[in-house]
C-alpha positions as CSV (number, residue, x, y, z in Angstrom):
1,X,0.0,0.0,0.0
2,X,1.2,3.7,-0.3
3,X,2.5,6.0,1.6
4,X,0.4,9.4,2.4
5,X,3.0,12.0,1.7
6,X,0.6,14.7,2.3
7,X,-0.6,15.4,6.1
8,X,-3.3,15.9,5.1
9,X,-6.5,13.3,5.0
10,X,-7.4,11.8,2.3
11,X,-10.2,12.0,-0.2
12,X,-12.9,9.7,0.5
13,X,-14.1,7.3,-1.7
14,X,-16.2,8.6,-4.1
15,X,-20.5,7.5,-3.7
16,X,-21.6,5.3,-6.6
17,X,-25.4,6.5,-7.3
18,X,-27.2,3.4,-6.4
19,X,-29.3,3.6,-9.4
20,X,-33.5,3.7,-9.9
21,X,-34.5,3.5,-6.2
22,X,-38.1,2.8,-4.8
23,X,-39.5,5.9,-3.0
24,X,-42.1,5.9,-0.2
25,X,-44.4,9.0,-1.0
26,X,-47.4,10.7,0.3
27,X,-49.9,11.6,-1.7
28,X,-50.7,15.5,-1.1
29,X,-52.6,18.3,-2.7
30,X,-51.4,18.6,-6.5
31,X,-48.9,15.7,-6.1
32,X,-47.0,13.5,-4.9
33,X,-44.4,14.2,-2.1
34,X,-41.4,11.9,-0.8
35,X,-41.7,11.0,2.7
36,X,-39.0,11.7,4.8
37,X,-37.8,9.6,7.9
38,X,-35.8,9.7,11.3
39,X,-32.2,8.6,11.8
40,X,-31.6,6.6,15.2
41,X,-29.9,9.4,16.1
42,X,-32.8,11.9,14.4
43,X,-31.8,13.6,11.7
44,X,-33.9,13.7,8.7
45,X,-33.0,11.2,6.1
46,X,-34.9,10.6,2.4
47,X,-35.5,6.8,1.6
48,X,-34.8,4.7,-0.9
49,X,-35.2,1.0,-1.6
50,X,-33.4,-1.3,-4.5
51,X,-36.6,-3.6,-4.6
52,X,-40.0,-3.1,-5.1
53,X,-40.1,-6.3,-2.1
54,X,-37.8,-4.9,0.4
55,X,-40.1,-1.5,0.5
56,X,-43.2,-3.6,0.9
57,X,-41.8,-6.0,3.4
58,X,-40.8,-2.4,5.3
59,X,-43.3,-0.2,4.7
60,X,-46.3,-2.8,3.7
61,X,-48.1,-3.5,0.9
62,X,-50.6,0.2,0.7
63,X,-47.5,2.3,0.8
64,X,-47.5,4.0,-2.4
65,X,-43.9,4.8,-4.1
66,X,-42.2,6.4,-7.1
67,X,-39.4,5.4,-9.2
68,X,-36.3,7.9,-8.8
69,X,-32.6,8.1,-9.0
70,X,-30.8,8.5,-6.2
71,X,-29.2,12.2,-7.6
72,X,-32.9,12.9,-8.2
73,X,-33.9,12.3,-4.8
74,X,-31.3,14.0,-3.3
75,X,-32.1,17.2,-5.8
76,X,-35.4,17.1,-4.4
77,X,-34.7,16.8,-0.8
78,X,-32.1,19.0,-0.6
79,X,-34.1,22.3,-0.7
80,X,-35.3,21.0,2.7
81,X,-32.0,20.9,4.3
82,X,-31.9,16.7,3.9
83,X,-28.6,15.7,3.3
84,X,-28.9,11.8,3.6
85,X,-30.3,9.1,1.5
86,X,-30.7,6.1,3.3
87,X,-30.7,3.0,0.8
88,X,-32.6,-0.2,1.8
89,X,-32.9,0.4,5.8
90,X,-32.6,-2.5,7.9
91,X,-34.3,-1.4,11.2
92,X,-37.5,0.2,11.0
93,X,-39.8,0.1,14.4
94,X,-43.0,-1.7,14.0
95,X,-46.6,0.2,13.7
96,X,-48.0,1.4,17.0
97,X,-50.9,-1.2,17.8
98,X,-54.1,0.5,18.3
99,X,-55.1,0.3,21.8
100,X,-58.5,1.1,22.7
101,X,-59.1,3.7,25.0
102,X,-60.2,3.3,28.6
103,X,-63.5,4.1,29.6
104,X,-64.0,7.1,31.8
105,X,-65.3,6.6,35.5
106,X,-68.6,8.1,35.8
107,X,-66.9,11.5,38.1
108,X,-64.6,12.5,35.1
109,X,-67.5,12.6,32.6
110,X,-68.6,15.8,31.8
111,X,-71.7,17.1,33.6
112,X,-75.3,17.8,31.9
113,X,-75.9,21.3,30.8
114,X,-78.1,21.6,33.2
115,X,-76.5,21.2,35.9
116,X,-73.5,23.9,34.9
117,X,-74.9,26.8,36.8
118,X,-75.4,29.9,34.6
119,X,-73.0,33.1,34.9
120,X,-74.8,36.5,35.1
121,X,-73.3,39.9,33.9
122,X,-75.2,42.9,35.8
């Protein structure tokens, strides 16, 4: 291997596009809009997925997508101040399950209207 002559760092490798990705989108107003996500550590991050499978088996079978490239999405994020693509995310938390809602005792429902007594102004 060669010597650094140079102190200082090298150039990193340079990113290879990872080609046509499969974007999770939202559908909005007049269009479509690419839905962003949370890093574990929370910064914003755009989404991308090599496989039409491995964003279903993510994101489920309803989540609509478009076909961009990855310069693409980062040309369209990038206005919002996302800097990071994440291709093909391993972790993802599960959906929240719905848990119903308990019922409320009988002194923290709200009382008839007439029993509210009335406020004068004289």
């Amino acid at each position: 291997m060669a010597d650094i002559l140079s102190d200082e760092d090298p150039e990193p490798s340079d990113r290879f596009p990872a080609g046509p990705l499969y974007v999770p989108v939202r559908p909005g107003p007049a269009a479509c809009a690419a839905r962003l996500f949370r890093t574990p550590l929370g910064d914003r991050t755009a989404v991308g997925f090599t496989s039409r499978r491995r964003l279903t088996a993510t994101l489920g079978p309803d989540q609509p997508w478009v076909r961009l490239a990855e310069p693409a999405l980062r040309a369209l994020t990038a206005p919002l101040g996302v800097t990071t693509v994440t291709v093909d995310p391993q972790l993802c938390a599960p959906a929240p399950a719905l848990v119903p809602a308990p019922a409320l005792a009988p002194a923290l429902l709200p009382a008839p209207a007439s029993a509210v007594p009335a406020l004068w102004i004289g």
